[in-house]
PyMOL CGO cylinders between C-alpha atoms (Angstrom):
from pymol import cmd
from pymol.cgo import CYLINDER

trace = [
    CYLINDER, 11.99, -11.78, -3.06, 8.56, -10.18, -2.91, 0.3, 1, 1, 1, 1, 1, 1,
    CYLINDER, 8.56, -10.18, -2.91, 7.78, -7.27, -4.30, 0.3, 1, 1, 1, 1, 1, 1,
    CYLINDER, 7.78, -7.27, -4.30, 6.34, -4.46, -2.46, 0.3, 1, 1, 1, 1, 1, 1,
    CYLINDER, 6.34, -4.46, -2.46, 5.09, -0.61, -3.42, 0.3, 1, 1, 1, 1, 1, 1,
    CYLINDER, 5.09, -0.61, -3.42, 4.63, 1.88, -0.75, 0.3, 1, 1, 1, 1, 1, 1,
    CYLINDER, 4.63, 1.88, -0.75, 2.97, 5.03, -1.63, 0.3, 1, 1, 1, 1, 1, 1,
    CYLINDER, 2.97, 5.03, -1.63, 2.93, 7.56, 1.05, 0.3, 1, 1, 1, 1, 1, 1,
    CYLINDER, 2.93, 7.56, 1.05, 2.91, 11.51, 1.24, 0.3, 1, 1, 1, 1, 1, 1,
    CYLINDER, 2.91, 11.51, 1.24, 5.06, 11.85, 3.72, 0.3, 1, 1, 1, 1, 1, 1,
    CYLINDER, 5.06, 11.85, 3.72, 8.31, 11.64, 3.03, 0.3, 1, 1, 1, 1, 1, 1,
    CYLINDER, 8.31, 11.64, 3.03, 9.62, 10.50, 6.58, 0.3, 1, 1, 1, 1, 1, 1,
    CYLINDER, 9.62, 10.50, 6.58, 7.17, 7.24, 6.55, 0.3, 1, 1, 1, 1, 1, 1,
    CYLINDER, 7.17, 7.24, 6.55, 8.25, 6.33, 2.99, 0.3, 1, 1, 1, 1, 1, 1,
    CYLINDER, 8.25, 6.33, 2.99, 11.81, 6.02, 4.66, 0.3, 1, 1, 1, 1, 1, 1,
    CYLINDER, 11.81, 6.02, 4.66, 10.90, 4.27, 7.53, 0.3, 1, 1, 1, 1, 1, 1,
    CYLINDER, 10.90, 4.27, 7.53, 8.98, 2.02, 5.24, 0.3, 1, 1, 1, 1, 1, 1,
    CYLINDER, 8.98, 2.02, 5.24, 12.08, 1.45, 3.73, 0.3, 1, 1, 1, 1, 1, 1,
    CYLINDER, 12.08, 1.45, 3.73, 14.40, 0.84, 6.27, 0.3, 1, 1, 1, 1, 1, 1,
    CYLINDER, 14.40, 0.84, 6.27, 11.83, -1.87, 8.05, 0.3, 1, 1, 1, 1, 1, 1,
    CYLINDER, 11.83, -1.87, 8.05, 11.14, -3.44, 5.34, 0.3, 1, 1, 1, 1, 1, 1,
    CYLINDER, 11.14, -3.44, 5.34, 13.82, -3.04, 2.79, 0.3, 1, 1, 1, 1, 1, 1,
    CYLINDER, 13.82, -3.04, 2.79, 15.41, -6.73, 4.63, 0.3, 1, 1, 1, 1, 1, 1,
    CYLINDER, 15.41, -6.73, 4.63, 12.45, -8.76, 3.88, 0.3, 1, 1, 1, 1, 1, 1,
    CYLINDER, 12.45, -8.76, 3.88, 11.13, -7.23, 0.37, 0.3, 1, 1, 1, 1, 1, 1,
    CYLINDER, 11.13, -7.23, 0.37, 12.18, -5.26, -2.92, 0.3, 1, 1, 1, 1, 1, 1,
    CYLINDER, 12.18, -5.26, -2.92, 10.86, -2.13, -1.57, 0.3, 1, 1, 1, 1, 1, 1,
    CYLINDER, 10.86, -2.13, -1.57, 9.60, 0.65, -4.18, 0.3, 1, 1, 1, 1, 1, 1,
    CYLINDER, 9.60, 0.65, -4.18, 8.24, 3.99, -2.40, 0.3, 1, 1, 1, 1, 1, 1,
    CYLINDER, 8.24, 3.99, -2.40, 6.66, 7.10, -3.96, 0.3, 1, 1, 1, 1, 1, 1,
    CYLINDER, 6.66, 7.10, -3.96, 4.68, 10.02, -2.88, 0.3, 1, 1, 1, 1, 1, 1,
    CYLINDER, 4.68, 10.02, -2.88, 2.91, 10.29, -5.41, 0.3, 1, 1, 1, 1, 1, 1,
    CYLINDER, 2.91, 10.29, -5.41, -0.15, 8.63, -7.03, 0.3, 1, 1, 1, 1, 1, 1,
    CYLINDER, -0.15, 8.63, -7.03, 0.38, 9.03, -10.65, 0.3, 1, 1, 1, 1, 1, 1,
    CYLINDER, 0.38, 9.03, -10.65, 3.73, 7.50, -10.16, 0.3, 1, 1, 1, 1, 1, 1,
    CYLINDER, 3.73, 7.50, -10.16, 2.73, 4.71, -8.11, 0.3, 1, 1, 1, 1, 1, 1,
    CYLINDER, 2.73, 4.71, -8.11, 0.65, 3.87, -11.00, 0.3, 1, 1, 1, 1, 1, 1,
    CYLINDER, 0.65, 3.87, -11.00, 3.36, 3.78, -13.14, 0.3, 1, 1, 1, 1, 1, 1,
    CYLINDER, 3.36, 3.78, -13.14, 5.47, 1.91, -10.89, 0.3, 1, 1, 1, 1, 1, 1,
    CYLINDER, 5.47, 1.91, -10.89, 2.81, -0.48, -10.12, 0.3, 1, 1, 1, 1, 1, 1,
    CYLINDER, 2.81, -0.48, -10.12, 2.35, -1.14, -14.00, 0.3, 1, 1, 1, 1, 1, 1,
    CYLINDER, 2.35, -1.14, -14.00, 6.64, -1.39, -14.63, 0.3, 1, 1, 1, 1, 1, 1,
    CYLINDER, 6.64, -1.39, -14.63, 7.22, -3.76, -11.21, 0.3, 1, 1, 1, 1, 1, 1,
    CYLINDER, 7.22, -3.76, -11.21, 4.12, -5.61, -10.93, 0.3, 1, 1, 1, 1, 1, 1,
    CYLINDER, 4.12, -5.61, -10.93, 4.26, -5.91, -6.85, 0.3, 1, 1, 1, 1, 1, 1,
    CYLINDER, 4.26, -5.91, -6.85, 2.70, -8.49, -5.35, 0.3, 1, 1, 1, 1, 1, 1,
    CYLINDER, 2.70, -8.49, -5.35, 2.03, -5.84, -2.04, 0.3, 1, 1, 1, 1, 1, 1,
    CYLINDER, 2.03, -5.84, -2.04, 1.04, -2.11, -2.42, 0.3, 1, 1, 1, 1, 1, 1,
    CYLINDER, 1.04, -2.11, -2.42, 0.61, -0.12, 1.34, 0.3, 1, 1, 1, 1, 1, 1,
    CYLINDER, 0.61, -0.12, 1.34, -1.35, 2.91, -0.24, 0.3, 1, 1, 1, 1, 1, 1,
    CYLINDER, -1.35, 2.91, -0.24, -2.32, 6.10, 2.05, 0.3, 1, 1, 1, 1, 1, 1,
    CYLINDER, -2.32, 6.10, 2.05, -5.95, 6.95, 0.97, 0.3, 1, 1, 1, 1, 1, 1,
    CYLINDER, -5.95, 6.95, 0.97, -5.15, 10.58, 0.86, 0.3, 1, 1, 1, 1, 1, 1,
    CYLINDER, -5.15, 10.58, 0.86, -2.01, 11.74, -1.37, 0.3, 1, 1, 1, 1, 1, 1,
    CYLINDER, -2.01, 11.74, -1.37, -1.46, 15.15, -3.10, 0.3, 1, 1, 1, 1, 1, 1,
    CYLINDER, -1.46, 15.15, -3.10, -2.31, 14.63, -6.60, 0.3, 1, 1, 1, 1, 1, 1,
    CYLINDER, -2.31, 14.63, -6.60, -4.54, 11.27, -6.75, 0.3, 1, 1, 1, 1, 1, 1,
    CYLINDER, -4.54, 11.27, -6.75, -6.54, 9.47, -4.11, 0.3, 1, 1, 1, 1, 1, 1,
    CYLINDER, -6.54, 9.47, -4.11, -5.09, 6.03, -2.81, 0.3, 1, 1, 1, 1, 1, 1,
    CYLINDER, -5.09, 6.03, -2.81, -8.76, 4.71, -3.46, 0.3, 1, 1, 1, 1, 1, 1,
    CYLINDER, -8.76, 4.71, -3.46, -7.50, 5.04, -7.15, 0.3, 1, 1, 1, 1, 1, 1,
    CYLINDER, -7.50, 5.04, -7.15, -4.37, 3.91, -7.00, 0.3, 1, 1, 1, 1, 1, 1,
    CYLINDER, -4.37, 3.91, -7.00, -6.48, 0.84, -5.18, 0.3, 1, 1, 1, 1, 1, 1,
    CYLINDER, -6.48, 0.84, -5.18, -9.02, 0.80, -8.51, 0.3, 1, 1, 1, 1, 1, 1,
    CYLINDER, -9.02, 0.80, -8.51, -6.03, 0.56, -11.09, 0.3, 1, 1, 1, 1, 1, 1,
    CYLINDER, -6.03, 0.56, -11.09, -3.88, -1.77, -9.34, 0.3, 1, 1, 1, 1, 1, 1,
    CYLINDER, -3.88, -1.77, -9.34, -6.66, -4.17, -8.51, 0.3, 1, 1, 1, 1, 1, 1,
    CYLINDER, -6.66, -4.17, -8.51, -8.23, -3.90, -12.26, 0.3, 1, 1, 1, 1, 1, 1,
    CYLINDER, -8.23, -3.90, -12.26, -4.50, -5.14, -13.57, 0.3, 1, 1, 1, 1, 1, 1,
    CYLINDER, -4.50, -5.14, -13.57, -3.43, -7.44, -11.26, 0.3, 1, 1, 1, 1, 1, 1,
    CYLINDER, -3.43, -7.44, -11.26, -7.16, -8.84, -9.20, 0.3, 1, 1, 1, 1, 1, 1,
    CYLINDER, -7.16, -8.84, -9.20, -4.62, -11.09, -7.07, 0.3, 1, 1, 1, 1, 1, 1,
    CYLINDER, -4.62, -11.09, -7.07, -2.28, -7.96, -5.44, 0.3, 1, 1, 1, 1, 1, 1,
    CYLINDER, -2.28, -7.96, -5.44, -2.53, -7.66, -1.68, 0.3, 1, 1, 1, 1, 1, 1,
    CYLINDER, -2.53, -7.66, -1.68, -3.77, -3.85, -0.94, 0.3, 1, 1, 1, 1, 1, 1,
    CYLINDER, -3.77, -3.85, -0.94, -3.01, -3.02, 2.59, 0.3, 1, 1, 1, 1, 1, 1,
    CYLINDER, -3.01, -3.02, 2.59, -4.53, 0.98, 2.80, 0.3, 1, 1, 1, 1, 1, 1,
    CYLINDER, -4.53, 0.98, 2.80, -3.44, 3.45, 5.58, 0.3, 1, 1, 1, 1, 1, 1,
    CYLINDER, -3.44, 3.45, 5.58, -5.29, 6.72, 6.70, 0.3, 1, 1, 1, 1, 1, 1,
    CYLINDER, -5.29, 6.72, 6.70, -5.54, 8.57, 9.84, 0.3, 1, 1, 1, 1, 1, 1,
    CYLINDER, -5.54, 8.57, 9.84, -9.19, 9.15, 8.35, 0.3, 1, 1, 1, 1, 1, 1,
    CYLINDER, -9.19, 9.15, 8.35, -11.53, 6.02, 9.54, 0.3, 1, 1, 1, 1, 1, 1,
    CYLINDER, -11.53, 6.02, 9.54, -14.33, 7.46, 7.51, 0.3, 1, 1, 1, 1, 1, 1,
    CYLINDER, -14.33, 7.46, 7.51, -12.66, 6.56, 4.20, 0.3, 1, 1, 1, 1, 1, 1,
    CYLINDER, -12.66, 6.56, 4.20, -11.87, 3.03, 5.64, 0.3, 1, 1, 1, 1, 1, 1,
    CYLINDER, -11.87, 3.03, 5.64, -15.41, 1.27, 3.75, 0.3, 1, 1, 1, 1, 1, 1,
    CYLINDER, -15.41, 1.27, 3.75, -14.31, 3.24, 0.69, 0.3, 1, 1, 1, 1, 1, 1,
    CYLINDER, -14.31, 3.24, 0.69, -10.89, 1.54, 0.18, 0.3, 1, 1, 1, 1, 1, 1,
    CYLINDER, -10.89, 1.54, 0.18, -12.15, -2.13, 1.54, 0.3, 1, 1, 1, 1, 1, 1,
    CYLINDER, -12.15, -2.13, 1.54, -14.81, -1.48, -1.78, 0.3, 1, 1, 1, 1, 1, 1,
    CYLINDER, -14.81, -1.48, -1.78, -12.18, -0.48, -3.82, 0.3, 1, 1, 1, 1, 1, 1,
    CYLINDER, -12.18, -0.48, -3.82, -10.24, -3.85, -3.24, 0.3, 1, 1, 1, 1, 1, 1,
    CYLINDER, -10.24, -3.85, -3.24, -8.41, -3.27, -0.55, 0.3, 1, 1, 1, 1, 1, 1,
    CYLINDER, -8.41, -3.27, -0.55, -7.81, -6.17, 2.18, 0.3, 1, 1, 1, 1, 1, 1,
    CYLINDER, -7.81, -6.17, 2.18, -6.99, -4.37, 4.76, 0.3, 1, 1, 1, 1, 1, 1,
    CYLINDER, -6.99, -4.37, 4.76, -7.38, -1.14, 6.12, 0.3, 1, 1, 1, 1, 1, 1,
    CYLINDER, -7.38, -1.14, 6.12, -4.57, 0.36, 8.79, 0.3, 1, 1, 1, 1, 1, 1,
    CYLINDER, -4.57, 0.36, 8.79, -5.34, 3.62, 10.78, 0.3, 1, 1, 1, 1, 1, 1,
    CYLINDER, -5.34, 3.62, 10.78, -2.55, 6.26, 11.71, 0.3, 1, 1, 1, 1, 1, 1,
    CYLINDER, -2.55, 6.26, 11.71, -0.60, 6.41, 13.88, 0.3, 1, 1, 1, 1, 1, 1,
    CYLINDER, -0.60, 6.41, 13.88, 0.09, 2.62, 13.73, 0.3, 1, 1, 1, 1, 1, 1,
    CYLINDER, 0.09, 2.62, 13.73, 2.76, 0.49, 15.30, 0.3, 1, 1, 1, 1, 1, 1,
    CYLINDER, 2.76, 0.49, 15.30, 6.27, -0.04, 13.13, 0.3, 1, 1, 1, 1, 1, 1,
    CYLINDER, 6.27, -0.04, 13.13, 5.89, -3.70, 13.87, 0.3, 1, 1, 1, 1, 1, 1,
    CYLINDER, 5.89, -3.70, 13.87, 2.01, -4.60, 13.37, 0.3, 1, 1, 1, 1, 1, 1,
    CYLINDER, 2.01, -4.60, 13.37, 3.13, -3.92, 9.54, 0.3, 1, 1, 1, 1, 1, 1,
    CYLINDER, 3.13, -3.92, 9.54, 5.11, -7.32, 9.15, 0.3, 1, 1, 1, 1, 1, 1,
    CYLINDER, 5.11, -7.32, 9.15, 2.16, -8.93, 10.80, 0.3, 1, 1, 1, 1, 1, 1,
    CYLINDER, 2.16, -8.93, 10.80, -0.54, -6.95, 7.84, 0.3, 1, 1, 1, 1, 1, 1,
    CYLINDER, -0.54, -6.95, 7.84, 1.91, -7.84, 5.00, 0.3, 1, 1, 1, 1, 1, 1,
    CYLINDER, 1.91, -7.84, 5.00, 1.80, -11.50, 6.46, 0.3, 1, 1, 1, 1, 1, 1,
    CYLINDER, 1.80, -11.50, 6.46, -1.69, -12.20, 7.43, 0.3, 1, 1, 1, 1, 1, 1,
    CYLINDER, -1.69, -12.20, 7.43, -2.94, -10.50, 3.53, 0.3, 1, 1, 1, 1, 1, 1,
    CYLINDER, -2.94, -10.50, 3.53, -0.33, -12.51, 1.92, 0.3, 1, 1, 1, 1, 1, 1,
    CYLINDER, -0.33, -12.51, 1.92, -1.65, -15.94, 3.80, 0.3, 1, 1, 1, 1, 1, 1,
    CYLINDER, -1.65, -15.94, 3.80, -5.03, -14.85, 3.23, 0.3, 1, 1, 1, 1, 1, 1,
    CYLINDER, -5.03, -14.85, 3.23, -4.87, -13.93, -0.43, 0.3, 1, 1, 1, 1, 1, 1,
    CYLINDER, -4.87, -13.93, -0.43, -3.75, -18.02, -1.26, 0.3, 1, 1, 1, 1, 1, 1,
]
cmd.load_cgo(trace, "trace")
């Protein structure tokens, strides 16, 4: 099964990340972005969903160090803030979601990055 890291700061999103896609993937979550770099590094997902804002470190880079150890991981980045949206697509990330988003355009993302990424 694929693996998948979701870093969010809010809590209730992490869970709902969880519970839609905890069927389809090995689901890891955090809130943080120190730990999703440690995470990223132990699990090696094939999929990180990365808000571009978080508490302690910036999703841009979480983006950075996850692309500079594994170049092939599919980065899908979230924000409610469009004008950081150039700033993660230059930090490696395919895709760029905006907040509020629908619960099931993220199966289609995860998909359509996946495809594109062979």
């Amino acid at each position: 099964m694929l693996k998948l890291l979701v870093v969010e700061d809010e809590v209730e999103l992490l869970e709902l990340y969880d519970l839609i896609l905890g069927k389809d993937y090995t689901v890891f979550t955090t809130d943080s972005g120190k730990e999703a770099i440690n995470i990223f590094d132990r699990e090696n997902p094939e999929v990180l969903i990365v808000d571009i804002r978080l508490p302690d470190i910036s999703g841009i880079e979480v983006t950075k160090h996850a692309k500079s150890k594994n170049p092939k991981v599919a980065v899908i980045a979230v924000s409610a803030y469009r004008e950081r949206f150039k700033e993660a697509i230059d930090a490696g990330a395919a895709t760029v979601i905006q907040k509020p988003f629908l619960v099931k355009q993220i199966h289609n993302v995860i998909e359509d990055v996946l495809n594109n990424k062979q």
